[in-house]
mmCIF entry with sequence, helices, sheets and N, C-alpha, C, O atoms, coordinates in Angstrom:
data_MODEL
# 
_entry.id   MODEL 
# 
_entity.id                         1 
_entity.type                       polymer 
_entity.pdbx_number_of_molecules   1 
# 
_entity_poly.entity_id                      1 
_entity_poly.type                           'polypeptide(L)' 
_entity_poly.nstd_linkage                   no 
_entity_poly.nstd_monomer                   no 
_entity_poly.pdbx_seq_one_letter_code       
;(UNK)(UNK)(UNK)(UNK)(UNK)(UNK)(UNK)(UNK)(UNK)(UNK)(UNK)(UNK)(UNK)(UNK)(UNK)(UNK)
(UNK)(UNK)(UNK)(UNK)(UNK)(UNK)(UNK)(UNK)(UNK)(UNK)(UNK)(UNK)(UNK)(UNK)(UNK)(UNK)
(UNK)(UNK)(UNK)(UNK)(UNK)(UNK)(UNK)(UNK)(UNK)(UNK)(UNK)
;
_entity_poly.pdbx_seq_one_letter_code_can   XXXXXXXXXXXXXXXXXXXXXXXXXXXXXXXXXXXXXXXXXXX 
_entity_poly.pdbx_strand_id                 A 
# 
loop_
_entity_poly_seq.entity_id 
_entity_poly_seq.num 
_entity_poly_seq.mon_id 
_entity_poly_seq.hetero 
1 1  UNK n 
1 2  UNK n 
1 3  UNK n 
1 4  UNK n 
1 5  UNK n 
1 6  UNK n 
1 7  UNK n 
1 8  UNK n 
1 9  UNK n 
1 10 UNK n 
1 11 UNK n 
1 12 UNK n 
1 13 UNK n 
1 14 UNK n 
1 15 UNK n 
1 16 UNK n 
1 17 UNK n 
1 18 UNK n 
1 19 UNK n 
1 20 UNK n 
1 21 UNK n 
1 22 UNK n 
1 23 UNK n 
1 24 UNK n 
1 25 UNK n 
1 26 UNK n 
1 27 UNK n 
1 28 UNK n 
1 29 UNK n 
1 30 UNK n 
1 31 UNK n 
1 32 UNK n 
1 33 UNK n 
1 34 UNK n 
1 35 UNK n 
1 36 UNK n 
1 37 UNK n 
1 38 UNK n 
1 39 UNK n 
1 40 UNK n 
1 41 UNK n 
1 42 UNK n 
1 43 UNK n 
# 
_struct_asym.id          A 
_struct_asym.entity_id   1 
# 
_struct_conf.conf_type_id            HELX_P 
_struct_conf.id                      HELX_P1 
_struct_conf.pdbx_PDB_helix_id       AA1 
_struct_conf.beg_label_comp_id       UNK 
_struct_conf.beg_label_asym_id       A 
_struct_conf.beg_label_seq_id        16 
_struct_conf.pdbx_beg_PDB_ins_code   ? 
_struct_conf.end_label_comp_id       UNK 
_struct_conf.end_label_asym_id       A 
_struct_conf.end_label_seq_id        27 
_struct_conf.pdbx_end_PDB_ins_code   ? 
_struct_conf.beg_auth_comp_id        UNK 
_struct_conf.beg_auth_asym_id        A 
_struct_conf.beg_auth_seq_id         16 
_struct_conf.end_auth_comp_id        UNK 
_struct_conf.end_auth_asym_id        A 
_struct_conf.end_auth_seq_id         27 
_struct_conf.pdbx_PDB_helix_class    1 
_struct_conf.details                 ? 
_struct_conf.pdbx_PDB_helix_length   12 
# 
_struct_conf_type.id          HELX_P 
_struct_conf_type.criteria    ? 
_struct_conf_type.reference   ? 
# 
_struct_sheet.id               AA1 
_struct_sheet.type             ? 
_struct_sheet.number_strands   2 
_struct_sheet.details          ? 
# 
_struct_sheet_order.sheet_id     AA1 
_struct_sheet_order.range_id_1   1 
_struct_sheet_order.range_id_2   2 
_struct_sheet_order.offset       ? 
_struct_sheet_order.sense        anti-parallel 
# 
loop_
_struct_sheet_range.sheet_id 
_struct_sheet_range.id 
_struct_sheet_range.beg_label_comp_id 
_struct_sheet_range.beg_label_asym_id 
_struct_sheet_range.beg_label_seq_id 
_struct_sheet_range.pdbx_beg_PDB_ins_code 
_struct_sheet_range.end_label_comp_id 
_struct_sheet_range.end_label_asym_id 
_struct_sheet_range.end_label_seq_id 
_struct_sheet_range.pdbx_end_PDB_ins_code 
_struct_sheet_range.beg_auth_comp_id 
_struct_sheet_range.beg_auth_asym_id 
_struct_sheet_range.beg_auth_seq_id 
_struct_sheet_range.end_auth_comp_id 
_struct_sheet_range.end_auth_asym_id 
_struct_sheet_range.end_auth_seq_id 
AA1 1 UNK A 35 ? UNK A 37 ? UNK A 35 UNK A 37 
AA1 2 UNK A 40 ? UNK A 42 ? UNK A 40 UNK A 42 
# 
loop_
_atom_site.group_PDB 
_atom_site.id 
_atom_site.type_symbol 
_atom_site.label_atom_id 
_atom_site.label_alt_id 
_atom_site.label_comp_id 
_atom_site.label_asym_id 
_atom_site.label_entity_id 
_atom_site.label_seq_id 
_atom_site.pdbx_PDB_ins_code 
_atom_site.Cartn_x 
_atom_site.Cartn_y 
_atom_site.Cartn_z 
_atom_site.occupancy 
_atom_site.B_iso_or_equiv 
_atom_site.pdbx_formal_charge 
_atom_site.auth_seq_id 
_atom_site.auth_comp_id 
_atom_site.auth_asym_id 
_atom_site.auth_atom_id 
_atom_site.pdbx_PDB_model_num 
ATOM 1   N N  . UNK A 1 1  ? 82.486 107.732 123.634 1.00 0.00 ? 1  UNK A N  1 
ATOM 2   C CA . UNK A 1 1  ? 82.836 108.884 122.809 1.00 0.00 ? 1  UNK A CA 1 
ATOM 3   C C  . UNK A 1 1  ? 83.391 110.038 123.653 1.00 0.00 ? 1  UNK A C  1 
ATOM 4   O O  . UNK A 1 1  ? 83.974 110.967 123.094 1.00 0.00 ? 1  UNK A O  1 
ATOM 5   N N  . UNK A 1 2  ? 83.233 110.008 124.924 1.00 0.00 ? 2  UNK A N  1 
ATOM 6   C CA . UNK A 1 2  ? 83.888 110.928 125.971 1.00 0.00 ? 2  UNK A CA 1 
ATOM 7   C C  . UNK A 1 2  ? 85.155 111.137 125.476 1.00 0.00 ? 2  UNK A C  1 
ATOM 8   O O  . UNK A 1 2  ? 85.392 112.215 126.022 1.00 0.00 ? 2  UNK A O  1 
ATOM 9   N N  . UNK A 1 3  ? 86.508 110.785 124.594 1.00 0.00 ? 3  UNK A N  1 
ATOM 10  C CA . UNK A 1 3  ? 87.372 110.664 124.457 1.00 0.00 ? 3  UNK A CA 1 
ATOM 11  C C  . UNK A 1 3  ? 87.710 111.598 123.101 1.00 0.00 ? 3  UNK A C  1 
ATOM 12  O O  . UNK A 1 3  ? 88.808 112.132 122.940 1.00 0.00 ? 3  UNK A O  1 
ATOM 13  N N  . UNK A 1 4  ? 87.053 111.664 122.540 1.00 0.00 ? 4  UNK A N  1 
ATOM 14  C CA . UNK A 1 4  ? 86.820 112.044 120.923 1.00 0.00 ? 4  UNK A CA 1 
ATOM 15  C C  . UNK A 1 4  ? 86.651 113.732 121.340 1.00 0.00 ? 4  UNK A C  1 
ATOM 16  O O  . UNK A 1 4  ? 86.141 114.104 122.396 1.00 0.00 ? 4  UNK A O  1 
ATOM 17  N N  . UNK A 1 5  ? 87.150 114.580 120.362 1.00 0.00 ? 5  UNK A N  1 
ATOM 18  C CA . UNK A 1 5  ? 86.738 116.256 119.986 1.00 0.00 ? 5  UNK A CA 1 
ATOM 19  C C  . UNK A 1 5  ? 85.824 115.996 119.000 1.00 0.00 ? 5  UNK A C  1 
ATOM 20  O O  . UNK A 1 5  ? 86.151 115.470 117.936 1.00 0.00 ? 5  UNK A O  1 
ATOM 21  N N  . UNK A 1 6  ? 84.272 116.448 119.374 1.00 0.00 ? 6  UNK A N  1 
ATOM 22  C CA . UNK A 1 6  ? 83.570 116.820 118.069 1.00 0.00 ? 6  UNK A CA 1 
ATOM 23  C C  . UNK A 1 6  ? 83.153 118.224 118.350 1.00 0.00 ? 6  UNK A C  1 
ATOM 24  O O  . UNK A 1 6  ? 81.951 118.490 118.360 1.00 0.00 ? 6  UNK A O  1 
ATOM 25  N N  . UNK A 1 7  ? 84.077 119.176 118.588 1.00 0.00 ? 7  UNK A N  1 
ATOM 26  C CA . UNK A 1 7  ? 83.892 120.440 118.330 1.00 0.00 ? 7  UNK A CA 1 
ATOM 27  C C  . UNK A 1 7  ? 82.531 121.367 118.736 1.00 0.00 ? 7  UNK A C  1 
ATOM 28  O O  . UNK A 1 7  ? 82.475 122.572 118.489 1.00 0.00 ? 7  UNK A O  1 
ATOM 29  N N  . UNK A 1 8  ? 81.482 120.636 119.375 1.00 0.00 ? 8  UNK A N  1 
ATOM 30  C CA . UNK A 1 8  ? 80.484 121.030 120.111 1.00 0.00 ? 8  UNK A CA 1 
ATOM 31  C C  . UNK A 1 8  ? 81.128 122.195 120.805 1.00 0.00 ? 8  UNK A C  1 
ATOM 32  O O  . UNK A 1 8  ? 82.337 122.427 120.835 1.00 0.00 ? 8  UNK A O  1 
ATOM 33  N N  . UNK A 1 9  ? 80.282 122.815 121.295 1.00 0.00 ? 9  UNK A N  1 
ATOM 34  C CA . UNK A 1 9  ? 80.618 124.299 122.182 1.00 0.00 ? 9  UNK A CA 1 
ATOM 35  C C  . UNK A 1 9  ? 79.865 123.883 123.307 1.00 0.00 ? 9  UNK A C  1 
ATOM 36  O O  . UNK A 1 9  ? 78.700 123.488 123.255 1.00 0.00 ? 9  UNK A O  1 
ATOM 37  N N  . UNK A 1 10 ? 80.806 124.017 124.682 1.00 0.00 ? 10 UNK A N  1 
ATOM 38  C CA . UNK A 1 10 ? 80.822 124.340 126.187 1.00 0.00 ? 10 UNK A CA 1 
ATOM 39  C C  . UNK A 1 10 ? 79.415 124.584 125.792 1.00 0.00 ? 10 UNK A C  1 
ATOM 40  O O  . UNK A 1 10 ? 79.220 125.040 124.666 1.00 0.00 ? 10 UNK A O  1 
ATOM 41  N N  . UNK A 1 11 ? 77.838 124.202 127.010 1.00 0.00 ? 11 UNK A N  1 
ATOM 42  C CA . UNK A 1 11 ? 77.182 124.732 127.295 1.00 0.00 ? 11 UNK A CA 1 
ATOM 43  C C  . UNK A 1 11 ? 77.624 125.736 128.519 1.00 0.00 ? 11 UNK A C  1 
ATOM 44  O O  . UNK A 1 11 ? 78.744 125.682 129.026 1.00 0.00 ? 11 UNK A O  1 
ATOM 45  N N  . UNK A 1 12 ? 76.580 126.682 128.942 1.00 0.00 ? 12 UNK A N  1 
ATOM 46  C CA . UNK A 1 12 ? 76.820 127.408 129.457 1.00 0.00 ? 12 UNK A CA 1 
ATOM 47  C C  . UNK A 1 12 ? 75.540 127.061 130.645 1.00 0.00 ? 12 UNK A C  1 
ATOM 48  O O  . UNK A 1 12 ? 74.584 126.306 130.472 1.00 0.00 ? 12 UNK A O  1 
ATOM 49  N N  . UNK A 1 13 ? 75.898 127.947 132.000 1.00 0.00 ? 13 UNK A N  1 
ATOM 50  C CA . UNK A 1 13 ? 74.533 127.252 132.545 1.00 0.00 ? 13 UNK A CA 1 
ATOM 51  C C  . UNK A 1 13 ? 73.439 128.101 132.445 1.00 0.00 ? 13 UNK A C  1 
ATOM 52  O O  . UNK A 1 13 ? 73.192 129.286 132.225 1.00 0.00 ? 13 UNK A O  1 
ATOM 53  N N  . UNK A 1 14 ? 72.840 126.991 132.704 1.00 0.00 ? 14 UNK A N  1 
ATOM 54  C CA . UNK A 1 14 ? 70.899 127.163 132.346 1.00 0.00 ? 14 UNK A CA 1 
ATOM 55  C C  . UNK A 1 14 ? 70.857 127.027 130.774 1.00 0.00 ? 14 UNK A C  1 
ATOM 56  O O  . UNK A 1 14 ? 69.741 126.519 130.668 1.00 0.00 ? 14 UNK A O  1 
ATOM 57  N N  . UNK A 1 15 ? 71.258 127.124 129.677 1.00 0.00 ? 15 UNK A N  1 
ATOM 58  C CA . UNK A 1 15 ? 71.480 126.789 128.644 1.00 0.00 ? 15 UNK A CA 1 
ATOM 59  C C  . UNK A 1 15 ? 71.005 125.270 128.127 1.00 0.00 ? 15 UNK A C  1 
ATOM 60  O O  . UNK A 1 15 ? 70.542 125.046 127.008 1.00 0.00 ? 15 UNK A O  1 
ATOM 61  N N  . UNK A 1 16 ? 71.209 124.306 129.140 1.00 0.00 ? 16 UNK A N  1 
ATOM 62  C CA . UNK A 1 16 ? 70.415 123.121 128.602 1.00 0.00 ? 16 UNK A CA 1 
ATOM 63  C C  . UNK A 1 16 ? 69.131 123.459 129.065 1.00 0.00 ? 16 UNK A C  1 
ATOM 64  O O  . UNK A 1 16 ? 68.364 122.901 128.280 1.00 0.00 ? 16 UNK A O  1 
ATOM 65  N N  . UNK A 1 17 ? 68.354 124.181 130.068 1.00 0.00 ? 17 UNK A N  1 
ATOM 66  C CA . UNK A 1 17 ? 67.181 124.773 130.451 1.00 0.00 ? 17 UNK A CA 1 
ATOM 67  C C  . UNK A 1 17 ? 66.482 125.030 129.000 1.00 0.00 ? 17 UNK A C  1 
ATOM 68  O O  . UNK A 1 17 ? 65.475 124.333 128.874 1.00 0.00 ? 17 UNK A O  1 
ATOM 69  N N  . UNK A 1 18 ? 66.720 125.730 128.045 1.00 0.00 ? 18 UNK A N  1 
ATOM 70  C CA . UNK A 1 18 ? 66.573 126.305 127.461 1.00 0.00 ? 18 UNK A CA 1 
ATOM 71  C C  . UNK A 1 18 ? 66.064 125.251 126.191 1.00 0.00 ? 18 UNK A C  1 
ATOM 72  O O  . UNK A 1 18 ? 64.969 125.308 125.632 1.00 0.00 ? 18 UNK A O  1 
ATOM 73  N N  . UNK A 1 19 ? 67.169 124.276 125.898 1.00 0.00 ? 19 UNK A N  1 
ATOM 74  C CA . UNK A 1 19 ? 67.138 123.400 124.971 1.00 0.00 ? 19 UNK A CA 1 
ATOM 75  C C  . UNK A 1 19 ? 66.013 122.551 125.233 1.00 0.00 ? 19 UNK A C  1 
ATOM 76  O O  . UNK A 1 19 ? 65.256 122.170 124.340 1.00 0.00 ? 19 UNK A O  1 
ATOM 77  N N  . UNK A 1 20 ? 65.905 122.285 126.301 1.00 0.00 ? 20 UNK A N  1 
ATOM 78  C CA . UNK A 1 20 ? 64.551 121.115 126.606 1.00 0.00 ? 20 UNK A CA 1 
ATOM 79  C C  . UNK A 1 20 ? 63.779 121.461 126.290 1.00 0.00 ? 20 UNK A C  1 
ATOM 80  O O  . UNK A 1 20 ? 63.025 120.807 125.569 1.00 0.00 ? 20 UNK A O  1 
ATOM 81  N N  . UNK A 1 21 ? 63.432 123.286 126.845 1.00 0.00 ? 21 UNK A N  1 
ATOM 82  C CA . UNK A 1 21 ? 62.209 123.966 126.806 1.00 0.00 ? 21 UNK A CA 1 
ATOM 83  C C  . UNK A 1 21 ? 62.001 124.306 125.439 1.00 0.00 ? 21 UNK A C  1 
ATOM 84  O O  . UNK A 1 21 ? 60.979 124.979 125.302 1.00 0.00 ? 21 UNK A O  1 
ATOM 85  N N  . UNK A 1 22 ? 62.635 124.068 124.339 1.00 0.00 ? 22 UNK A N  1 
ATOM 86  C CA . UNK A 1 22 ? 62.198 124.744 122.890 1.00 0.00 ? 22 UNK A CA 1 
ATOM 87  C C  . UNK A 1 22 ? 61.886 123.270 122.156 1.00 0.00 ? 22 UNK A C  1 
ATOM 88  O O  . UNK A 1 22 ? 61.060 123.112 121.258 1.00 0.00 ? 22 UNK A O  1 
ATOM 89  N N  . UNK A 1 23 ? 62.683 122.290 122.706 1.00 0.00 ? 23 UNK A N  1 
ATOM 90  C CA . UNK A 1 23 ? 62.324 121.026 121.857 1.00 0.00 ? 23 UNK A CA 1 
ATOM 91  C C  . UNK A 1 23 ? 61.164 120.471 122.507 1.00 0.00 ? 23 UNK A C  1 
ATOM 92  O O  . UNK A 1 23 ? 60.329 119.873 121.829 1.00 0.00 ? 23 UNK A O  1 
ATOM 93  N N  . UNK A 1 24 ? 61.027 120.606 123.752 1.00 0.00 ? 24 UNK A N  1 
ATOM 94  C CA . UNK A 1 24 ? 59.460 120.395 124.037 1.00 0.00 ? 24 UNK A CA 1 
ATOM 95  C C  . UNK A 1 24 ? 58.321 120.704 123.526 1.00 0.00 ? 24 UNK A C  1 
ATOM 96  O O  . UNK A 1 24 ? 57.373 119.967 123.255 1.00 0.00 ? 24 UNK A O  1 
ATOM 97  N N  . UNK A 1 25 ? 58.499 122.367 123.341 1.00 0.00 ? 25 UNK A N  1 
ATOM 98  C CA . UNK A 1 25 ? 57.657 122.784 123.108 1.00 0.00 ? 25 UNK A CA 1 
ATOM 99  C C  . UNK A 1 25 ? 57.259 122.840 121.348 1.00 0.00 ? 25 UNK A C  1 
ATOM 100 O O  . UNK A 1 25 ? 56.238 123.330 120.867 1.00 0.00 ? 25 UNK A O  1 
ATOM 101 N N  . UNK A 1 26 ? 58.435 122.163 120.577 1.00 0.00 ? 26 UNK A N  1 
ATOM 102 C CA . UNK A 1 26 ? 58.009 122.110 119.416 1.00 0.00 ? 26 UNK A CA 1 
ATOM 103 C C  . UNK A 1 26 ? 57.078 120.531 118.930 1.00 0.00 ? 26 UNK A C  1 
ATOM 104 O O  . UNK A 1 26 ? 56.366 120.358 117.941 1.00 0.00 ? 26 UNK A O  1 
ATOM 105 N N  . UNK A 1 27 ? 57.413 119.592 120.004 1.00 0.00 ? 27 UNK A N  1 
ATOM 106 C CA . UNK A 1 27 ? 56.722 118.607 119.899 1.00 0.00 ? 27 UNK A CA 1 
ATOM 107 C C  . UNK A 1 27 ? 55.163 118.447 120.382 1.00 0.00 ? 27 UNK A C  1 
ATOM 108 O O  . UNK A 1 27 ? 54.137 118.042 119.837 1.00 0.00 ? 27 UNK A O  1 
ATOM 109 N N  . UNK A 1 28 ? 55.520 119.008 121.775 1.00 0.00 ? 28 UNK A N  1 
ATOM 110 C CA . UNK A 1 28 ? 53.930 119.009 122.811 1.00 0.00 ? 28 UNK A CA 1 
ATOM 111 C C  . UNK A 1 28 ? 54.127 120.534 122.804 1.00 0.00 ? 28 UNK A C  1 
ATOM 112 O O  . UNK A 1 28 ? 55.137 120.950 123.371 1.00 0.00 ? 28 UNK A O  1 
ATOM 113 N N  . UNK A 1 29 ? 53.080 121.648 122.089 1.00 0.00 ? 29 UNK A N  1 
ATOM 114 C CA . UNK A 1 29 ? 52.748 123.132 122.319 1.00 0.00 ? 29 UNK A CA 1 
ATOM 115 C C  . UNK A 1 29 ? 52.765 123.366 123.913 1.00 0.00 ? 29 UNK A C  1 
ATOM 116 O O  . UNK A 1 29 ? 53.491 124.109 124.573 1.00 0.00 ? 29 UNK A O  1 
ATOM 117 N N  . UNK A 1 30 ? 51.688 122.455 124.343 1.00 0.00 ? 30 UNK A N  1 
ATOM 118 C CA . UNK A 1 30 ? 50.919 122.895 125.683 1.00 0.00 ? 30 UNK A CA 1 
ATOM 119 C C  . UNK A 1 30 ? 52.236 122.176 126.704 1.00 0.00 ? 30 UNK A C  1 
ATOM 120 O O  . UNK A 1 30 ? 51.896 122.323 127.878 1.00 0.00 ? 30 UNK A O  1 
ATOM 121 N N  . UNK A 1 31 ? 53.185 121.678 126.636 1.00 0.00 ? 31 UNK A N  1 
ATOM 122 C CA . UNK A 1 31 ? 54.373 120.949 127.483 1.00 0.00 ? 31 UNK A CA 1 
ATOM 123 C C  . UNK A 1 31 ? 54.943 122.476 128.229 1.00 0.00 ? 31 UNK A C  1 
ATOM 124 O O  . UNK A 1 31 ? 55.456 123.246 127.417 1.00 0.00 ? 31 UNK A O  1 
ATOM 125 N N  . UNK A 1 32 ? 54.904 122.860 129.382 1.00 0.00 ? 32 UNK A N  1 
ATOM 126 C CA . UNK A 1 32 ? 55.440 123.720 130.145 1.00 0.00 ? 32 UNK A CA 1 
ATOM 127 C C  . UNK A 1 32 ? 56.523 123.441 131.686 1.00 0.00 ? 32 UNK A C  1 
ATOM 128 O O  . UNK A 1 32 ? 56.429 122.585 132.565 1.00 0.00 ? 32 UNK A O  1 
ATOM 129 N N  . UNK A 1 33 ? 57.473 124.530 131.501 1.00 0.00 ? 33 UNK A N  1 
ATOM 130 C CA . UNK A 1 33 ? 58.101 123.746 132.292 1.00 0.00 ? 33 UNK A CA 1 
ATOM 131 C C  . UNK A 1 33 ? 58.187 124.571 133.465 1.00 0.00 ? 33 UNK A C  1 
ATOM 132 O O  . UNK A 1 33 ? 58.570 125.726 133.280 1.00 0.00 ? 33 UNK A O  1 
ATOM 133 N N  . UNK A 1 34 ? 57.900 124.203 134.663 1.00 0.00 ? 34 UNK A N  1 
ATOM 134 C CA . UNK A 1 34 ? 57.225 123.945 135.803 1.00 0.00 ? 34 UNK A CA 1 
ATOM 135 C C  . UNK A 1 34 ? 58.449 124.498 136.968 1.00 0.00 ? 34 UNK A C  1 
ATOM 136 O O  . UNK A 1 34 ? 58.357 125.565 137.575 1.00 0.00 ? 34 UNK A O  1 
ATOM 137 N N  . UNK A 1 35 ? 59.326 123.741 137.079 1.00 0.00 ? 35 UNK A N  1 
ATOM 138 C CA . UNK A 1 35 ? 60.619 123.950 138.185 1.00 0.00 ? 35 UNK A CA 1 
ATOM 139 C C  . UNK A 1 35 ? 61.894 123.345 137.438 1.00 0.00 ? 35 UNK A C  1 
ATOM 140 O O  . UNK A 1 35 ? 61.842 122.774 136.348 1.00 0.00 ? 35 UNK A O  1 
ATOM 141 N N  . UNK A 1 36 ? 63.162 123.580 138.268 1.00 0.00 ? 36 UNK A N  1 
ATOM 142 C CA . UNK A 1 36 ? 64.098 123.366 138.570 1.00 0.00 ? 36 UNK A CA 1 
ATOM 143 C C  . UNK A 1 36 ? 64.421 122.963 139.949 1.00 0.00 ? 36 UNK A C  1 
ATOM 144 O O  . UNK A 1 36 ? 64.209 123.925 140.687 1.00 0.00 ? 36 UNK A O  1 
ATOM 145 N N  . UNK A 1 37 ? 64.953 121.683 140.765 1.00 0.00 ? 37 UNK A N  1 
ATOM 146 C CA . UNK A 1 37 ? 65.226 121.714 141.868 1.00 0.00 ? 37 UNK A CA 1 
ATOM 147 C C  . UNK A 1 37 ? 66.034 120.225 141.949 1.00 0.00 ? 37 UNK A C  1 
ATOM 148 O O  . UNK A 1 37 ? 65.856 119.209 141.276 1.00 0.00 ? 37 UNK A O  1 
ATOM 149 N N  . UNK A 1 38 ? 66.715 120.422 142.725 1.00 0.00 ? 38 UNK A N  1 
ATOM 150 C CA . UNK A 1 38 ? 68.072 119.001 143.094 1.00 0.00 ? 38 UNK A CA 1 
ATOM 151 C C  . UNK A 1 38 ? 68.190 118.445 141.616 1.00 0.00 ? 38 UNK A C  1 
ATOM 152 O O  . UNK A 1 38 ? 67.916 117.257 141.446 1.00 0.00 ? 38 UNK A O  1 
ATOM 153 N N  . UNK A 1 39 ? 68.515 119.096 140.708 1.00 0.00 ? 39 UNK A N  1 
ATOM 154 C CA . UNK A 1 39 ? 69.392 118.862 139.846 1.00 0.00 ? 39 UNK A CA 1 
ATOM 155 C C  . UNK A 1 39 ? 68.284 117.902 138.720 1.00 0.00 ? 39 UNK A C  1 
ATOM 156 O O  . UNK A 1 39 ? 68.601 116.975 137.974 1.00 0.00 ? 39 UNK A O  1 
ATOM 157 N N  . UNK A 1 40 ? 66.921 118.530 138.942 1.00 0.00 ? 40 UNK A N  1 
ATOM 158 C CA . UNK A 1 40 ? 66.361 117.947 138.630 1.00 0.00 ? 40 UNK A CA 1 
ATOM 159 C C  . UNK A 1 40 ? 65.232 118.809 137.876 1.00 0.00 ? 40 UNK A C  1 
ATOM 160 O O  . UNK A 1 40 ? 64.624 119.652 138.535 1.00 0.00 ? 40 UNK A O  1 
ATOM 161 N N  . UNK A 1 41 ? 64.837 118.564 136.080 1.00 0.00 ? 41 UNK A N  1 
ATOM 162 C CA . UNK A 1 41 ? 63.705 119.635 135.078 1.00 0.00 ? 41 UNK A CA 1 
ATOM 163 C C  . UNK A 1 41 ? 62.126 119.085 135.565 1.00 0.00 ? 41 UNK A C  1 
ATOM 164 O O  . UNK A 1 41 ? 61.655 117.952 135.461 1.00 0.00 ? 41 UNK A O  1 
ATOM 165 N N  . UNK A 1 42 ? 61.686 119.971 135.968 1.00 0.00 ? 42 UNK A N  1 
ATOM 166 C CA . UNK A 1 42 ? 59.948 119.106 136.060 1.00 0.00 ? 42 UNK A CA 1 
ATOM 167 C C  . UNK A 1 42 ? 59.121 120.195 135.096 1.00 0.00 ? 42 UNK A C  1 
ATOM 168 O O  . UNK A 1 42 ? 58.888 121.389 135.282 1.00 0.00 ? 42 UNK A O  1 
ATOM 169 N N  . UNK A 1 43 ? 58.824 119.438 134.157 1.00 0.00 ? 43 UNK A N  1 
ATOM 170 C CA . UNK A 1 43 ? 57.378 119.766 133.131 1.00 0.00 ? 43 UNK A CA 1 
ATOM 171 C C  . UNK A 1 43 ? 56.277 119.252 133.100 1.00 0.00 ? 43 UNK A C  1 
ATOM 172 O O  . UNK A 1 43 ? 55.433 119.650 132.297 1.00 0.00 ? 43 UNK A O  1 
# 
């Protein structure tokens, strides 16, 4: 699908930061997120 426009909007950075951290936290309350480092989320 790399090929296709579905009109999604550019994230911006740290912006997927953000997305993990709210859908986490709507599934697991107590899920916290911890670091960022080598391109890598630790919760």
């Amino acid at each position: 699908m790399t090929n296709k426009t579905d009109n999604s909007p550019e994230l911006k950075k740290g912006e997927i930061k953000q997305i993990l951290i709210r859908t986490a936290n709507e599934i697991l309350p107590d899920f916290e997120f911890l670091a960022y480092k080598n391109n890598c989320y630790t919760f």
